[in-house]
N, C-alpha and C positions, 0 to 999 in steps of 0.2 A: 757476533750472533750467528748461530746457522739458521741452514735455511730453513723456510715453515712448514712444516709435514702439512701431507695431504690429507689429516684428520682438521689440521686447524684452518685450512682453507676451504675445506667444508662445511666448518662451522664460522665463517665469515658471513654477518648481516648480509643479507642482498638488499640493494636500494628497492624502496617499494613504488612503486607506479605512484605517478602524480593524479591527485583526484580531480577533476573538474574545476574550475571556478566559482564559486559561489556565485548566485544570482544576486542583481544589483538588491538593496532591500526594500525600494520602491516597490519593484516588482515581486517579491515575496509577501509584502503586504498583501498587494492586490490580488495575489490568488489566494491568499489569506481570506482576505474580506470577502469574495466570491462564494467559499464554505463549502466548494465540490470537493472533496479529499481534497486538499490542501498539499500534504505531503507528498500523492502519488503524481499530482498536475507540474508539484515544484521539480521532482525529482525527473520524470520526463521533458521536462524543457530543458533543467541543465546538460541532463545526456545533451539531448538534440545541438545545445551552443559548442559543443566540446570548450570552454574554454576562451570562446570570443567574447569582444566585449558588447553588452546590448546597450546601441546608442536612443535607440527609444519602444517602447511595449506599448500594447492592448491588451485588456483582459477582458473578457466577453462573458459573461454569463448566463444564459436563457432557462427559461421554464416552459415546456410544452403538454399537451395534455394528449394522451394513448390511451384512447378509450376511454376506462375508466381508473387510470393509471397516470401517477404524475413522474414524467422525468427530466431527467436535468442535463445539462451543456454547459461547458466552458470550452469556449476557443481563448488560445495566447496566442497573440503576434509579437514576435520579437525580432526588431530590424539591429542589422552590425552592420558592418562597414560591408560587405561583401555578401549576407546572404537574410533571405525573410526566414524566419521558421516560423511554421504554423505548428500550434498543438491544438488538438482536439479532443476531449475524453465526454464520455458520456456512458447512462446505465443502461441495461435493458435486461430480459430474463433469458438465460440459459438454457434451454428446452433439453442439453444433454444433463442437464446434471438435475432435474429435478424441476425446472424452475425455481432455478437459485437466481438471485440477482447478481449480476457482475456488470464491473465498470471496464472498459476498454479506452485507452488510449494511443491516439495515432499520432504521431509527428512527420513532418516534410521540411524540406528543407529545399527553398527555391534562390538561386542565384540572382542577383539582383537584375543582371544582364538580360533575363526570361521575365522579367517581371512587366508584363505590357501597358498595363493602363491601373489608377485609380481615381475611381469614380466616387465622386459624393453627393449624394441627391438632398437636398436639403425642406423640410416639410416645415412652412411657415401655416398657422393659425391666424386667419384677420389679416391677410394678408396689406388691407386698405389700412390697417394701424400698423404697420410694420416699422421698428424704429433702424434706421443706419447702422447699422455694424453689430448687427444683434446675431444675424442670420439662424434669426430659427431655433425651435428645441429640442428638434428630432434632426435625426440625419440616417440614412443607410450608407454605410462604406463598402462600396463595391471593388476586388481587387482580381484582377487576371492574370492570369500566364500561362495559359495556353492548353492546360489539364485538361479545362469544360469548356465546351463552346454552347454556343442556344442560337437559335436560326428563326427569328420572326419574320413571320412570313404574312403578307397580307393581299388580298387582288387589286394588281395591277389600274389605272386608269388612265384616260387621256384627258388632254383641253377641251374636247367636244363636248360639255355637257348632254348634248341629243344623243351621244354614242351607246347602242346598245351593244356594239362587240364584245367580245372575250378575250382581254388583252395580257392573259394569264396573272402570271403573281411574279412580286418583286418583293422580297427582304435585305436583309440584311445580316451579317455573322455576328457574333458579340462574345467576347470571352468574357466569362462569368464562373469565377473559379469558388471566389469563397462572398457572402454577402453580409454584414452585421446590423442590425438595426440598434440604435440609442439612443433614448429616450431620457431628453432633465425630466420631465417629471417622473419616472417612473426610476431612472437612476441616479437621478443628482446631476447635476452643473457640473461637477469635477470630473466624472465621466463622460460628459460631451466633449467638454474642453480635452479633455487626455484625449479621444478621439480625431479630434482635430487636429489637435500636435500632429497626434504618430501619423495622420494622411499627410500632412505638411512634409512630414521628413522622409517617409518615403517616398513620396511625390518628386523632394529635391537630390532624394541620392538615387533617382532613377533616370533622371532628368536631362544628364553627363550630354 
């Protein structure tokens, strides 16, 4: 056989790029369930994974009130083996175009290594009826790396009760990047519990 003319090596296939990974379908539900565009929150978190696998999620979904204007939030945490991605999309009005409504969504992607602290503040009701191993309905997950810091600052004091000096001020630094509040009654049990998880496993794969 001769050789292939450079009309037929022209018209050879080219291999086409490999798309993404599909998201786990856990987490397709749950941005599913959420009801913020669905499609645009899914399609920007898979960008964001290229491809890695997500060993556990959060879906966050909020309702805020803007005046007299209701909008909407979803954050997705998604932890792999090697990095957190956070997605966040939300609406607001467009003042170029009319006052059109538009949804925007941001993603980051933080190395586990930068990931400083996770905090979980937990909000017991009746505290004096508390049962053992309940811990609570609500919780806020608090997670840092370094982005936002917040500096509480408060005036300083001494042991001398009689002390009227001015002994200035003493704080403290706090990284305080992204903050989620979760509520069973307002979201359901399977939502706190999923909360809890995903702080547990980032907790242990930052832990090293």
């Amino acid at each position: 056989m001769g050789p292939t003319s450079p009309h037929a090596r022209d018209a050879a296939p080219q291999a086409a790029p490999l798309a993404p990974a599909s998201l786990p379908l856990d987490l397709t539900r749950a941005i599913e369930q959420a009801g913020y565009y669905p499609a645009l929150v899914a399609d920007v978190v898979q960008a964001a994974l290229g491809g890695e696998e997500v060993v556990s999620h959060l879906v966050h979904q909020e309702t805020t009130f803007d005046h007299d204007v209701v909008r909407r939030h979803i954050t997705v945490l998604a932890l792999t083996t090697s990095r957190l991605v956070i997605a966040h999309a939300d609406d607001h009005t467009d003042e170029r175009s009319g006052h059109e409504d538009v949804a925007t969504a941001t993603t980051e992607s933080v190395p586990l290594s930068a990931v400083r602290g996770v905090m979980i503040t937990h909000v017991v009701a009746r505290p004096q009826e508390y049962q053992p191993g309940s811990l609570g309905r609500e919780i806020t997950l608090t997670l840092g790396w370094g982005a936002v810091s917040r500096i509480d600052l408060m005036p300083a004091t001494c042991a001398d009760p009689d002390c009227e000096a001015d002994h200035g001020y003493e704080g403290s630094v706090a990284s305080d990047d992204i903050s989620l509040r979760i509520s069973a009654d307002a979201e359901g049990e399977t939502a706190l519990q999923q909360a809890l998880s995903f702080a547990r496993e980032l907790s242990a794969s930052i832990g090293g």
